[in-house]
C-alpha positions, 0 to 999 in steps of 0.5 A, spaced: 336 643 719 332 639 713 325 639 713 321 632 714 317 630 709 310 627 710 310 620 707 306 620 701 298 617 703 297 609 701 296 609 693 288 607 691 286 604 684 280 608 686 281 615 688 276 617 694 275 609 696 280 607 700 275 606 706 271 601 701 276 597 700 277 594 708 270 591 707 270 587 702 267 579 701 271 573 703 272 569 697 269 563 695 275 558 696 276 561 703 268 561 705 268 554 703 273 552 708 270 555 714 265 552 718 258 551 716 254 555 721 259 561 720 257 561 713 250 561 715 251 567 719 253 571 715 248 570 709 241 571 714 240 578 717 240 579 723 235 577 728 233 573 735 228 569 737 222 574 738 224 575 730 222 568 729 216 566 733 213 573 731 214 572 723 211 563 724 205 566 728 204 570 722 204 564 718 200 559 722 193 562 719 194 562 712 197 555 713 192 552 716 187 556 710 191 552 706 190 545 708 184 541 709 179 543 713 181 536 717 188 539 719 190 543 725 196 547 726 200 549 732 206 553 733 209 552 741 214 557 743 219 553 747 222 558 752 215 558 755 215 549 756 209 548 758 204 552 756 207 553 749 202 554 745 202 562 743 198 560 736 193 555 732 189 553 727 185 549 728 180 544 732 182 537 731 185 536 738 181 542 741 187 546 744 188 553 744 193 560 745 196 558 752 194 550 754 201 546 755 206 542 750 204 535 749 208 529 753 211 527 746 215 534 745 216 536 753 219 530 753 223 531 747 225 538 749 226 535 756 232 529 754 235 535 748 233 530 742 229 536 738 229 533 732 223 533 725 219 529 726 215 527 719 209 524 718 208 520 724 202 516 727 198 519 733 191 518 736 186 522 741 182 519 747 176 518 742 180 513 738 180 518 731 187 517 729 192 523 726 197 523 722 203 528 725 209 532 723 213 536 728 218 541 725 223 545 729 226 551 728 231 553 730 235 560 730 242 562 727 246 559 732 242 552 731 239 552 737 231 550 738 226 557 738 220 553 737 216 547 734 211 548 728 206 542 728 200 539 723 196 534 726 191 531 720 185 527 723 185 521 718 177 519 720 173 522 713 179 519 709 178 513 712 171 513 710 173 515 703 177 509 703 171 505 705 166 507 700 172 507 695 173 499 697 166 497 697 165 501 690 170 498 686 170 491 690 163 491 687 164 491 680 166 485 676 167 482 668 160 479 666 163 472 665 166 472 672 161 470 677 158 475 681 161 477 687 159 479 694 162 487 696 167 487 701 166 489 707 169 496 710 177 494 711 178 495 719 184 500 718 189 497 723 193 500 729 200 499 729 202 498 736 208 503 737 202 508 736 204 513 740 198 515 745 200 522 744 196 526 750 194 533 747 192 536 754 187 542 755 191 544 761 197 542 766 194 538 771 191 533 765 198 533 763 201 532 769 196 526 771 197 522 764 205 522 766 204 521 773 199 514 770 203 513 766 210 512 770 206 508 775 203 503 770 210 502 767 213 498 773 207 493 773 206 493 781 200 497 785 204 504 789 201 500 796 206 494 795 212 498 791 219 498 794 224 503 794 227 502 787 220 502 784 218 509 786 225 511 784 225 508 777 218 512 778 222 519 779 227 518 773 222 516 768 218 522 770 224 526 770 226 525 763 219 526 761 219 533 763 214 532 769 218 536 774 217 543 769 211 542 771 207 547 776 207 543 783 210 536 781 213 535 786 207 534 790 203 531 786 208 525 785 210 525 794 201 524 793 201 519 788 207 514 791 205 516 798 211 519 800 213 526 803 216 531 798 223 531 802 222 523 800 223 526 792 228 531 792 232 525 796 230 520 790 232 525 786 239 526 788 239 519 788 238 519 780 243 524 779 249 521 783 247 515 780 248 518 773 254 522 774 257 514 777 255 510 771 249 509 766 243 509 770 238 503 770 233 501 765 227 500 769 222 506 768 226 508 762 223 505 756 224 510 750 218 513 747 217 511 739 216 518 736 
């Protein structure tokens, strides 16, 4: 009987390395055909959510160092909407570790339209205007973890401006005749300035909302129809007002109906929006 022979073992072009050899980068040409994202996650460490927020809470203290003194910096953790504050630099708007989202990015966050937001103009209660800019970061997936936002108050570059303009306003060439200086240019609002509400805590958010919606159907709540307080509900629905503690209750008082009226109202917007596209009334975009 003849003896088998063992097959001879796969050769290797470097003895002692044929394990290697099975984890090997993919070359250039087929890394170019694959999808962005997976490009990505094979370039980035491994990491989560908490990796994130913790490595830009560390970052929020020496950014705001490095801007004016002017300047606030805020980190808000989107998985804790809305008291989403968990770091800040800063006192321009007077917020702290803890205190709710602006209405601007809940309601952001609220219609899935998170995106940067640059530059934008801004205003508080006491009429300082503020130039902001809202950076969202997002994880490996491209999925939103958290927002970092700048807010600068422009009140001691305005003043600069006008001491600027009053200065070089006064001087003229000798043979010209004299001049009187300028009075200090009146810097103007834009009207789609968005009245950003930087709430100190959840019942100031959730009664600017509230005014907010109500004031938007141009009727008082005594003489509203169905319709009014319905349109009311999906304006205050997309704007994130129902993430908020004990809303359900405050919109029953505000619009003089009870709770079980809300949920019905409620049911009425998502039936409506699955049958076609929902009314216009009470929806109007805010300008970011």
């Amino acid at each position: 009987m003849t003896e088998k022979k063992p097959q001879p073992a796969a050769r290797s072009a470097t003895p002692g390395r044929a394990r290697a050899t099975k984890v090997t980068a993919l070359p250039a040409k087929t890394r170019a055909t694959r999808p962005a994202r997976e490009q990505a996650t094979d370039e980035l460490p491994p990491c989560d959510r908490d990796w994130l927020i913790a490595l830009f809470k560390g970052l929020v203290e020496p950014l705001g160092r490095a801007l004016p003194i002017s300047a606030e910096v805020v980190l808000h953790d989107l998985a804790l909407l809305p008291n989403s504050i968990v770091a800040v630099h800063g006192d321009v708007t007077g917020r702290q570790v803890g205190d709710p989202a602006t209405d601007l990015l809940l309601e952001r966050a609220t219609t899935g339209e998170l995106d940067h937001m640059m530059g934008y103009a801004s205003k508080l209660p006491d009429g300082r205007q503020l130039r902001s800019t809202t950076m969202i970061i997002r994880d490996a997936a491209n999925l939103p973890v958290a927002a970092l936002c700048i807010n600068s108050d422009l009140s001691m570059w305005h003043s600069v401006e006008r001491i600027a303009a009053a200065m070089v306003g006064g001087v003229v060439p000798a043979a010209e005749s004299p001049v009187s200086v300028p009075q200090p240019p009146q810097v103007p609002v834009p009207e789609d300035t968005p009245s950003e509400v930087f709430a100190r805590d959840v019942d100031e958010l959730a009664s600017h909302l509230v005014h907010q919606a109500v004031t938007e159907q141009g009727i008082p709540v005594e003489l509203m129809k169905k319709e009014h307080k319905i349109a009311v509900v999906r304006a205050l629905k997309a704007r994130g007002m129902f993430l908020l503690r004990d809303a359900v209750e405050m919109i029953a008082a505000t619009l003089m109906v009870t709770r079980f009226t809300i949920y019905n109202y409620l049911n009425e917007i998502e039936d409506e929006d699955k049958d076609g596209p929902p009314s216009k009334q009470g929806t109007t975009k805010r300008k970011g």
